[in-house]
Every structure is written in C-alpha cells, then in structure tokens.
C-alpha positions as CSV (number, residue, x, y, z in Angstrom):
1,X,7.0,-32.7,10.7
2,X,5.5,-29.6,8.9
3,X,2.4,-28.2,9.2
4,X,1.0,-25.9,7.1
5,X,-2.2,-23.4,7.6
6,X,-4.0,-21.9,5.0
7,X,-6.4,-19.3,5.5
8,X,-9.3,-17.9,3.6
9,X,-9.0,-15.3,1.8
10,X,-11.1,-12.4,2.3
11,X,-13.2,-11.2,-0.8
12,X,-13.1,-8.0,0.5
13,X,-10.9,-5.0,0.1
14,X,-9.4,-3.5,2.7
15,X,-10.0,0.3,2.4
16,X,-9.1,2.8,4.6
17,X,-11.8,5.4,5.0
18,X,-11.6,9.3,4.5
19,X,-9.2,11.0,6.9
20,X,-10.7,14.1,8.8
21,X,-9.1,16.8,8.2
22,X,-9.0,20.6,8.6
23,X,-7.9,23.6,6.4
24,X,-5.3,24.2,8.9
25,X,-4.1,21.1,8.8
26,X,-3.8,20.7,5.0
27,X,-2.1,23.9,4.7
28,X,0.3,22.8,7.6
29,X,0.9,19.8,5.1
30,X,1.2,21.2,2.4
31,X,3.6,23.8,3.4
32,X,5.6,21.4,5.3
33,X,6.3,19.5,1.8
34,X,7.4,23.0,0.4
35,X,10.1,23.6,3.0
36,X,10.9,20.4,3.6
37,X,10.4,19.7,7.0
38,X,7.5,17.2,6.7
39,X,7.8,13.9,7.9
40,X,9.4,10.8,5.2
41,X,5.7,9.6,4.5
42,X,3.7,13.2,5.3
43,X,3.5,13.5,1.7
44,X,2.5,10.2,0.4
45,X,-0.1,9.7,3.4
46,X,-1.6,13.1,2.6
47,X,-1.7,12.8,-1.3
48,X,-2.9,8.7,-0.9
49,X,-5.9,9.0,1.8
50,X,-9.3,10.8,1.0
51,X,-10.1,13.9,2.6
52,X,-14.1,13.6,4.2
53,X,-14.4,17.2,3.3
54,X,-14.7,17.6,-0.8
55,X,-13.0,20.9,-0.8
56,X,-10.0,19.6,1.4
57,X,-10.1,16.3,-0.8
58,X,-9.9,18.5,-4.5
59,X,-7.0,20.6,-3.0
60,X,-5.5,16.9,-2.1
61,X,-5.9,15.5,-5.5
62,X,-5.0,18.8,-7.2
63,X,-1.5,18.8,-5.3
64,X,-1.4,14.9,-5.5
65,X,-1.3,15.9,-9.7
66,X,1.1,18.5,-9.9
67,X,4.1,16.0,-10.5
68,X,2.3,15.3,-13.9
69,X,0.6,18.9,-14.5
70,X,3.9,20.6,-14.5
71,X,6.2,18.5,-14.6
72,X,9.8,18.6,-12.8
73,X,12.2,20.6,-14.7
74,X,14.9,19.8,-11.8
75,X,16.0,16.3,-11.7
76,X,15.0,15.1,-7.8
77,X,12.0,18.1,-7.6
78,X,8.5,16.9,-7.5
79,X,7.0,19.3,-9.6
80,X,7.8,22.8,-12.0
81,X,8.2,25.8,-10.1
82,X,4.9,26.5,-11.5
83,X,3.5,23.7,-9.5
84,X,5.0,24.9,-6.7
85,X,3.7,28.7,-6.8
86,X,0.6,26.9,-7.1
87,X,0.7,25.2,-3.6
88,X,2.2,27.8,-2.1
89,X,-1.2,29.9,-3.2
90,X,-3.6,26.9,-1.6
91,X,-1.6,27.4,1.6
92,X,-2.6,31.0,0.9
93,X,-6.0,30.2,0.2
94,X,-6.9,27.8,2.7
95,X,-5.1,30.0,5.6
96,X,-7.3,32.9,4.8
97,X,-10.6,30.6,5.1
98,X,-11.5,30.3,8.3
C-alpha cells in the first residue's frame, strides 16, 4: 500500500531579508575574494543577499557586476584586472571610513 501526501503550496515567496552588515566586514569580504582565502560560498552569499545599509548594498552590487563590467581576460578569473584594482580600492575606501 502507498500513500501519498500532497501539500499546499505556499503562494508566497520565500525571501531572505537584508543581511546586516558592517564596512569592516564587507571589506574583510571583499578582500578575502581577492586573495583567495574566503570561504567556497563567501562570495556567492555576499554578492546574492542585500546589504540593510544602501552604501554597503551599492558596493555589493557594484562588485556582484564586475564579472560583466570588465570582463575576465584570464580563462578561470572573475573579472579584468581592471575589476580587480577596482575592489581592491573599495577595500581601500571602506577601511578608511570609520
């Protein structure tokens, strides 16, 4: 005998809200991804989740488009050198900001 269940589905979306986040933090992201030591889904967490902060969240979506800004000219890179110089300058950025 088989029995099967089927449950409602739910007309809403699941969304997950804003991350808090500080400029420390972000930077610590950010230049994390640059060296290479970040975690396997640091990068895709940080570049897929809103930032409450609208500063935070434009640096987010800014590095989130650098892959198709300035594109890789290194087969495996994520972006252009130029895209990364510009990272490593919104560590600079939001470092200096307290």
């Amino acid at each position: 005998m088989k029995i099967y269940c089927q449950l409602p589905l739910s007309k809403k979306r699941h969304r997950v809200s804003n991350v808090q986040r500080t400029k420390l933090e972000v930077a610590d992201i950010i230049e994390r991804f640059l060296n290479g030591t970040g975690g396997e889904w640091d990068w895709d967490d940080f570049t897929s989740f809103g930032i409450t902060d609208a500063y935070l969240d434009s640096v987010r979506i800014q590095c989130a488009e650098l892959n198709l800004t300035y594109p890789p000219t290194t087969k495996g890179h994520y972006c252009s050198e130029a895209g990364f110089e510009i990272m490593r300058g919104l560590v600079a950025t939001l470092r200096a900001s307290k």
